[in-house]
MIVEXMAR-937295 format. One line per 10 residues: their letters; for each residue x, y, z of C-alpha. Coordinates in steps of 0.001 Angstrom, whole numbers, plus 524288, in hexadecimal, padded with zeros to 5 digits. Example, Ala and Ser with C-alpha at 12.3 -4.5 7.8 and 13.67 -1.06 7.14 Angstrom:
residues 2
as = 8300C 7EE6C 81E78  83566 7FBDC 81BE4
This chain:
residues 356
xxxxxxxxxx = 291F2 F120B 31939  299C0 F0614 316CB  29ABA EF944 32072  2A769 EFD6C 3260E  29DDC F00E4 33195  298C0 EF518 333FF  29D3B EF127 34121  29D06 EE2AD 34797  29347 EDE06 34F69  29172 EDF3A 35BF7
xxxxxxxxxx = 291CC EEE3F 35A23  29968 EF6B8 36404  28E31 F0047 3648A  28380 F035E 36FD8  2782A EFFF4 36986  26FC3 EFE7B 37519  26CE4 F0B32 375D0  26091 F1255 37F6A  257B0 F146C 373EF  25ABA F0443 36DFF
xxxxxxxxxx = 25809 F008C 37B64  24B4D F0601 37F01  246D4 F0131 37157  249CD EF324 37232  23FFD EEFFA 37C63  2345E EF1F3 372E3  238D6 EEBAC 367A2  23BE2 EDE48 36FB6  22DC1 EDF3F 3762A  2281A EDE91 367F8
xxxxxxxxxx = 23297 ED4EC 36560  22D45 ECBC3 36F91  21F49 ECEE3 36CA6  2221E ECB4A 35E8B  226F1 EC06B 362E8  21CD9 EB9FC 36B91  21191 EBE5A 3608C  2185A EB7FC 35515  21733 EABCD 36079  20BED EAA6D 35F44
xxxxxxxxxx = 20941 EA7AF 34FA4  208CE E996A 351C0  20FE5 E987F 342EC  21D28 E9DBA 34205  21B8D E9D81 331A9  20F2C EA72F 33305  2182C EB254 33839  225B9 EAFB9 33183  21D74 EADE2 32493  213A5 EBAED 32495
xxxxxxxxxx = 21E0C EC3F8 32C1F  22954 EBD4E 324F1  2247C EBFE5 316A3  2205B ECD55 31CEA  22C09 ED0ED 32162  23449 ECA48 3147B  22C57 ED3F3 30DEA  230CB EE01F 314FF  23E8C EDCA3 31629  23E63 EDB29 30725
xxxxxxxxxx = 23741 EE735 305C1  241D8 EEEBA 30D0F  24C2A EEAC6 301D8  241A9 EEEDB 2F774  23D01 EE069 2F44B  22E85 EE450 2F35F  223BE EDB1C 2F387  214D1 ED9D6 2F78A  21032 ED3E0 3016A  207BD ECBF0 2F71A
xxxxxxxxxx = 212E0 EC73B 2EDC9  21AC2 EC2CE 2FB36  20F90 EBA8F 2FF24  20E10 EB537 2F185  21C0D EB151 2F0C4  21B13 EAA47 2FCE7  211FF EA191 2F56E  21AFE E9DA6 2E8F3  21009 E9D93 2E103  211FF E9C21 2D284
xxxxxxxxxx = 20EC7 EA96A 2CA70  21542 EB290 2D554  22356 EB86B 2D479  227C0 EC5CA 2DB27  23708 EC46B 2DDAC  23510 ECEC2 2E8D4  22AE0 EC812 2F0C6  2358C EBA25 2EFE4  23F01 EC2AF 2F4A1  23681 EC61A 30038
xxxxxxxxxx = 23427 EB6D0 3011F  2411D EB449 2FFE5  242F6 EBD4D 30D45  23890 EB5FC 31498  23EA7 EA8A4 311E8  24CB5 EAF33 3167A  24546 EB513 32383  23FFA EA634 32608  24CC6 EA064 3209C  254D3 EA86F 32CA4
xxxxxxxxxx = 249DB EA4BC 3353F  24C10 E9743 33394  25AC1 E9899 335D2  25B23 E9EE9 3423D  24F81 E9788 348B2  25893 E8B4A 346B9  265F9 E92C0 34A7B  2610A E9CF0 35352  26AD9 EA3F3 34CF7  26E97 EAD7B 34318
xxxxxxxxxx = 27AD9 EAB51 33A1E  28122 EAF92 32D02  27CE9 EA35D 32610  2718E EA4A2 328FE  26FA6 EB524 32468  275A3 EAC92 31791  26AE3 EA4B2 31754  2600E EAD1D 31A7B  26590 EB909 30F6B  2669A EAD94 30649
xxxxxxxxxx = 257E1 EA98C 306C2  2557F EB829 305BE  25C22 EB8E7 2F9B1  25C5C EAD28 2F2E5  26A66 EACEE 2F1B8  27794 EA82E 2F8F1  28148 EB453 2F4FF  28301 EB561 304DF  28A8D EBFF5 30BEA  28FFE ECB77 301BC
xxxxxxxxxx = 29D4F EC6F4 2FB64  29CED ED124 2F1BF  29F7B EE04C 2F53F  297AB EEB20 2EE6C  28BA3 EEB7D 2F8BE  28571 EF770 2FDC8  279F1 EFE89 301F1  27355 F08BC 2FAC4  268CD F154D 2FC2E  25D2E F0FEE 2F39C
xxxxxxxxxx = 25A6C F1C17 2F01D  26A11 F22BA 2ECB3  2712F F1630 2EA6A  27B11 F1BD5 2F4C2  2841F F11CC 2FBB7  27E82 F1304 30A88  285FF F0602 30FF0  290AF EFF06 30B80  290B5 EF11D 3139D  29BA8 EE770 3138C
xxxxxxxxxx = 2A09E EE426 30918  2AA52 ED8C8 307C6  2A6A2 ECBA4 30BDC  2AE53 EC793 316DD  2A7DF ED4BC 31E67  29C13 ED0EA 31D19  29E35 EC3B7 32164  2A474 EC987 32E2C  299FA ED3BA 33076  28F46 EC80C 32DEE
xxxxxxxxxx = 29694 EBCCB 3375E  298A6 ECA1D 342B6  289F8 ECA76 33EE1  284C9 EBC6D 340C2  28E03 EBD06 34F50  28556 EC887 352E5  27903 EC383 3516B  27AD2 EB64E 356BB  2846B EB8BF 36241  27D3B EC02C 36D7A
xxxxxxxxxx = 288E6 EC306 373BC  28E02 ECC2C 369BC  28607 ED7AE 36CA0  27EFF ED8A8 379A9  271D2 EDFFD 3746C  262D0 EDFB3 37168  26019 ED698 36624  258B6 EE090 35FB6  26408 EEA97 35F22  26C86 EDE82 359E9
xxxxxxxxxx = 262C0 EDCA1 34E4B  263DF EEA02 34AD3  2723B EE89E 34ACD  272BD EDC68 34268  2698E EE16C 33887  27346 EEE03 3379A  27FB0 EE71B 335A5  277AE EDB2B 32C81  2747D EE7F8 322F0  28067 EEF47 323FE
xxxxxxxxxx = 287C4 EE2EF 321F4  27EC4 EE063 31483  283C1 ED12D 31596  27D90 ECCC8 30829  27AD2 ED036 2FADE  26CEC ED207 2FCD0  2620D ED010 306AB  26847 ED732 31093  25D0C EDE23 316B3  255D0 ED390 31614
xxxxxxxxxx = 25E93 ECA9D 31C19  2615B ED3AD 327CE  2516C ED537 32AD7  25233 EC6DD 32BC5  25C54 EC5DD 3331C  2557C ED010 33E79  24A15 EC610 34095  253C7 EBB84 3406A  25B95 EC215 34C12  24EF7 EC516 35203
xxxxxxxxxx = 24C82 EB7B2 354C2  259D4 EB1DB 35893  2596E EBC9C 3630A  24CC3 EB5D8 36646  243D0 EC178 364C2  23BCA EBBA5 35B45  238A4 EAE9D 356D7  2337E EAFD9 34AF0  236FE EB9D8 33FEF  22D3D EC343 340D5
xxxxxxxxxx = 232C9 ED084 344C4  23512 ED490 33739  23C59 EE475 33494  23B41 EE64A 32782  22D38 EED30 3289D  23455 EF63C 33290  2405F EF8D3 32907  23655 EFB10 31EFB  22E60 F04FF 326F9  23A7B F0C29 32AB8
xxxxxxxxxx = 244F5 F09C1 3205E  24D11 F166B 31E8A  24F35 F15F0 32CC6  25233 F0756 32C7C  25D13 F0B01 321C2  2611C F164C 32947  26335 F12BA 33429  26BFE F03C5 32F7F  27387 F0EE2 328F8  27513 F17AB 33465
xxxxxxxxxx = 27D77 F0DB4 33C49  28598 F0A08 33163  28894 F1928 32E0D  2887F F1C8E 33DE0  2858D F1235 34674  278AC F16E3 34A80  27450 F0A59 34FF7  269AE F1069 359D8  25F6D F14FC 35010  261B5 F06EA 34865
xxxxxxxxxx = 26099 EFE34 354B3  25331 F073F 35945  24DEC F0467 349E9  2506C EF5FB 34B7A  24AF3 EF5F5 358E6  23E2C EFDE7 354C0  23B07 EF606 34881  23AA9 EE7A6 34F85  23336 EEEC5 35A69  228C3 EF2FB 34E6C
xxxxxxxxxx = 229F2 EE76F 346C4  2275E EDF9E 35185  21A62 EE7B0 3556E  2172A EE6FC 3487A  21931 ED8DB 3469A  21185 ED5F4 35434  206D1 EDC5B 34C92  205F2 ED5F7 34141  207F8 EC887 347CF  1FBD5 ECBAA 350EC
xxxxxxxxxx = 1F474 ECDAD 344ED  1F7DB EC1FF 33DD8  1F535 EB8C6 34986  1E77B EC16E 349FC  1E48F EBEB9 33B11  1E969 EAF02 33E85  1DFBB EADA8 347C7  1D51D EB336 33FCE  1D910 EAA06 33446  1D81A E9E90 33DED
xxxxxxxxxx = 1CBF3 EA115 343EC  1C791 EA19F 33753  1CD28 E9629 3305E  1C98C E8DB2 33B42  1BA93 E9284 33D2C  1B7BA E9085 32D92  1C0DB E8709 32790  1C201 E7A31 32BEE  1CFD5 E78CC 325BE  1D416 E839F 32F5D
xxxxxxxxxx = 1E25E E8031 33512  1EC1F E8777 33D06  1F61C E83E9 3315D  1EC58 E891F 32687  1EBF9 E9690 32F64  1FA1E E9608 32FEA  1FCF4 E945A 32150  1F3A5 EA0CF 31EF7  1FB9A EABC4 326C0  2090D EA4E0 323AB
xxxxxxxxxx = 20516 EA74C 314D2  1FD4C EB430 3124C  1FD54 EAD85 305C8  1FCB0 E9ED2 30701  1FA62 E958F 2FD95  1F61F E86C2 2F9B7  202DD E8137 2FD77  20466 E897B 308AF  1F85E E84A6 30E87  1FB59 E74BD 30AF1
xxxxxxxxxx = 20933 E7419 310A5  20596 E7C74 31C61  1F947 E72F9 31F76  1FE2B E66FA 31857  1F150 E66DE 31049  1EF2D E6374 30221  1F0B6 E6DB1 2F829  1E09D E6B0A 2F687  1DE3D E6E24 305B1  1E633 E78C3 304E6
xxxxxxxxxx = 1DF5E E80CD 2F926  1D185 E7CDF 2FF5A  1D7DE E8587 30C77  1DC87 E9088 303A3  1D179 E90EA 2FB5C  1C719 E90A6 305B0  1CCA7 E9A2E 30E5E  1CFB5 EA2AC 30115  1C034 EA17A 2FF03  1BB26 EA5E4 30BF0
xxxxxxxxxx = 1C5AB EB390 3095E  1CDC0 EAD25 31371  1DA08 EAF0B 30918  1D9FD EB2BD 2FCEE  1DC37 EAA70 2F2D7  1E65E EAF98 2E74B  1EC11 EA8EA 2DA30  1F8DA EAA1C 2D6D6  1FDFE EA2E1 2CC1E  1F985 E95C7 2CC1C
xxxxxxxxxx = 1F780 E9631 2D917  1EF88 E9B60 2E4DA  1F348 EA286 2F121  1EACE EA6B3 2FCBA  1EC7F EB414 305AA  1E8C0 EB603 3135E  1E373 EC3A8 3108D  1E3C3 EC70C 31EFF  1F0C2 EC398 32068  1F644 EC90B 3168E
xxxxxx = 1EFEA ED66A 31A00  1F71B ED4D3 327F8  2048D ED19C 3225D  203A5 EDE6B 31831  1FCA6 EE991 31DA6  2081A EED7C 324EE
């Protein structure tokens, strides 16, 4: 199928159909749950940092950039002695997701320049929106042409500005936020805006939307683990509406995977305060360096470091390495040598984030 298809936004479709409707309530009750838990981890960086990199991981992963769990967290640290292109790429995605983050908590909006900006930390590169025709998107397996998006230049840019009006103007489209995600993650694929990174940039851009619609506050409702789990059908059905406008099944996909991710995400964020609490009962009953900043700095970082640990306290590189070490002594981390230099794990913590 080629982009000839590709309508305008607002579509002139009924999307809110019986089955849509009787499946949003449950997905915006773990919305709101979500919500209020993530509350409640006094330090924003904790979450955007371990369910960030978690979810840079995935989204990579789902475009074949394949890394460990152990070379991400030992990128994070820029520690001389360790290169893996794939697991920058997945830091690269992280810094993007935050980068975005940043820009709509001061605009409380979403705009073209700033997709620009995001895709460009992505990709380490300024090429922009497509210029040049020749784009389209292939079976992995038979090399076959399955969708042709827009080619020439000036389409795109009209598609992307008819875009940037729909998700920022209310007005447009009278319907369920969640139904208008799942619309402007079809038409940001199908339009294929960029080079590159397109995938990526359109996950972003759902968490982004999530939270200018107020739903969340902080991006943590990540859907890449749900694409992964359920990727032919994710494929399937993007390329059922462009071949027949079967936008049912697609909106009820949508709908179901932030109403599991969200469970999920509950989950894991009940378990992490659960492990905190441990760690500061802990730290404060045997060390007499205990701090709510030290605690902090050890589930921000599965794998922290020296200077980690002296610009988050604002301690001396000395201090700091007495912490580590002691705490790396009594099997509280584990202490590692990479290069030249050391790095410390939060065992515990790093079994939460990976065992899923």
């Amino acid at each position: 199928m080629n982009s000839r298809n590709l309508s305008d936004l607002p579509l002139k479709v009924d999307l809110e159909t019986k089955k849509v409707l009787k499946a949003l309530p449950a997905a915006h009750a773990a919305l709101a749950e979500l919500k209020g838990i993530a509350s409640t981890i006094p330090n924003q960086s904790i979450l955007i940092n371990t369910l960030g990199l978690q979810e840079a991981k995935d989204s990579s992963a789902i475009e074949n950039i394949i890394t460990t769990h152990d070379d991400l967290y030992k990128s994070e640290l820029n520690l001389e002695g360790f290169k893996s292109l794939e697991a920058k790429e997945v830091q690269n995605y992280i810094s993007a997701l935050k980068k975005g983050f940043e820009l709509i908590s001061a605009k409380g909006i979403l705009t073209n320049n700033m997709i620009l900006q995001v895709q460009e930390v992505l990709e380490e590169n300024s090429a922009g929106f497509r210029k040049l025709p020749g784009t389209a998107l292939k079976n992995s397996a038979t090399s076959e042409t399955i969708y042709t998006p827009p080619q020439e230049y000036e389409e795109i840019i009209r598609l992307m500005s008819n875009l940037e009006k729909y998700i920022n103007d209310s007005e447009m489209q009278d319907c369920d936020p969640l139904i208008k995600m799942a619309i402007i993650h079809y038409q940001f694929e199908s339009i294929h805006p960029f080079y590159d990174g397109n995938g990526r940039t359109g996950r972003i851009i759902n968490i982004l939307y999530l939270i200018i619609e107020k739903l969340q506050t902080l991006p943590v409702l990540y859907l890449s683990n749900y694409i992964i789990q359920h990727k032919p059908d994710y494929y399937r059905l993007l390329q059922n509406v462009r071949d027949e406008n079967l936008w049912e099944d697609w909106i009820l996909f949508m709908v179901k995977g932030v109403e599991n991710t969200a469970r999920e995400t509950i989950d894991l964020i009940i378990k992490i305060k659960s492990l905190m609490l441990d760690f500061k009962h802990r730290l404060r009953n045997n060390y007499k360096f205990y701090s709510q900043d030290l605690l902090n700095n050890l589930f921000k970082h599965p794998y922290t470091k020296i200077e980690f640990v002296v610009t988050d306290l604002g301690i001396s590189r000395l201090t700091a390495a007495n912490y580590l070490n002691k705490l790396s002594d009594d099997k509280m981390l584990r202490k590692e040598k990479l290069g030249t230099g050391n790095y410390y794990i939060n065992e515990e913590l790093f079994e939460l984030l990976t065992k899923r």
